[in-house]
N, C-alpha and C positions, 0 to 999 in steps of 0.2 A: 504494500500500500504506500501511494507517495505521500513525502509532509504536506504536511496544512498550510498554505498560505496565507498569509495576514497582510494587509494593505494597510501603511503606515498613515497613509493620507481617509480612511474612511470615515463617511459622515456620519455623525452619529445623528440621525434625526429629529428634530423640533428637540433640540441640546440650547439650554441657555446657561450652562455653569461644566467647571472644568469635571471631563472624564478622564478616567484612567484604568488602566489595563495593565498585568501584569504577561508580558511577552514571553519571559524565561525567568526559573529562577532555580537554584542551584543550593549545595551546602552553604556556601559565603557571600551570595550576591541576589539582587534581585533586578530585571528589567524590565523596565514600566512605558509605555505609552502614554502621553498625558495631551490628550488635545485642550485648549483652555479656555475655547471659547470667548474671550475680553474678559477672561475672570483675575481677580486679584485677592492676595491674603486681606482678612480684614484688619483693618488701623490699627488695632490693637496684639495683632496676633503674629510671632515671631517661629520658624523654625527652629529647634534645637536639637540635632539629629544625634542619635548614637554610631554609627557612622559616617565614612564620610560619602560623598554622592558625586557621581560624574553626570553633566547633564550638557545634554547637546538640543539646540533651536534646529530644529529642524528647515522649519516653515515656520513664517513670517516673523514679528519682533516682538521683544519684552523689554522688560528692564528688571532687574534683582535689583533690591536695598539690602545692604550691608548696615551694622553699627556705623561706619564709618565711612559711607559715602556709597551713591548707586550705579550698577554699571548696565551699560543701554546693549542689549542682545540685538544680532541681527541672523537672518537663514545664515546656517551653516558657523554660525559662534559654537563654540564649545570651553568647558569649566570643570576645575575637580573643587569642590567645596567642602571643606574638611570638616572632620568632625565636632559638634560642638560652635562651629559657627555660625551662629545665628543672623538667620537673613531670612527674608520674605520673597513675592513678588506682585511688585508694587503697580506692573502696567502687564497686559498683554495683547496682542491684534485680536480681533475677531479669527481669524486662519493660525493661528501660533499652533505648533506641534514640537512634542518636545519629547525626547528620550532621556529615561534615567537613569543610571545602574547603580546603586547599590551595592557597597559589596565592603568586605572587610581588609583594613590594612595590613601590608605583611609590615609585622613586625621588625623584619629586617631592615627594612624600607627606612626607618626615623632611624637609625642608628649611625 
C-alpha cells in the first residue's frame, strides 16, 4: 500500500482561527502543520515551551514578539527558538502556513 499524502497548502473550510495538525511524531520530536488563519496569541498570553521548536513560514507572513523586540517573518523564513523563551505571535496573513518541529536537544549540542 503506498503512503498517505498530505497537502501542506489544504483549506481547511469556513476556518476562522489557527488549525493545527500533527504530521509526524517520533520518541523526541513532534511535527505540526499550523495554518493561522490572521490569528494571533492573545495580549496577555506568552509561550513558555519545554523544548525548544524549529518553525518555518511557509506561506505568507507573520511577525513573532520576543521579550525583547519582534521579528517580521516572510514565505520561506525559518527559526530555532529555544527552550524557555518566551514569545508569542503577535500578527499573521490570512494565507500564513507554518511548520513546526519539536523535538529535544542533544545534550551534546550546549557543551
Amino acid at each position: 500500500m503506498p503512503p498517505t499524502v498530505t497537502s501542506l497548502f489544504q483549506k481547511d473550510e469556513n476556518v476562522d482561527h489557527e488549525v493545527m495538525a500533527t504530521i509526524l511524531s517520533g520518541h523526541s520530536f513532534r511535527l505540526e502543520r499550523i495554518a493561522s488563519y490572521g490569528a494571533a496569541s492573545p495580549g496577555d498570553f506568552w509561550y513558555d515551551q519545554d523544548k525548544p521548536e524549529w518553525v518555518a513560514l511557509i506561506r505568507g507572513s507573520a511577525a513573532l514578539e520576543f521579550l525583547d523586540g519582534t521579528l517580521h517573518l516572510h514565505s520561506g523564513d525559518c527559526l530555532v527558538i529555544d527552550a524557555h523563551l518566551k514569545h508569542r505571535v503577535a500578527s499573521t496573513s490570512r494565507d500564513a502556513i507554518w511548520m513546526a518541529l519539536h523535538f529535544e536537544a542533544d545534550s551534546r549540542e550546549s557543551a
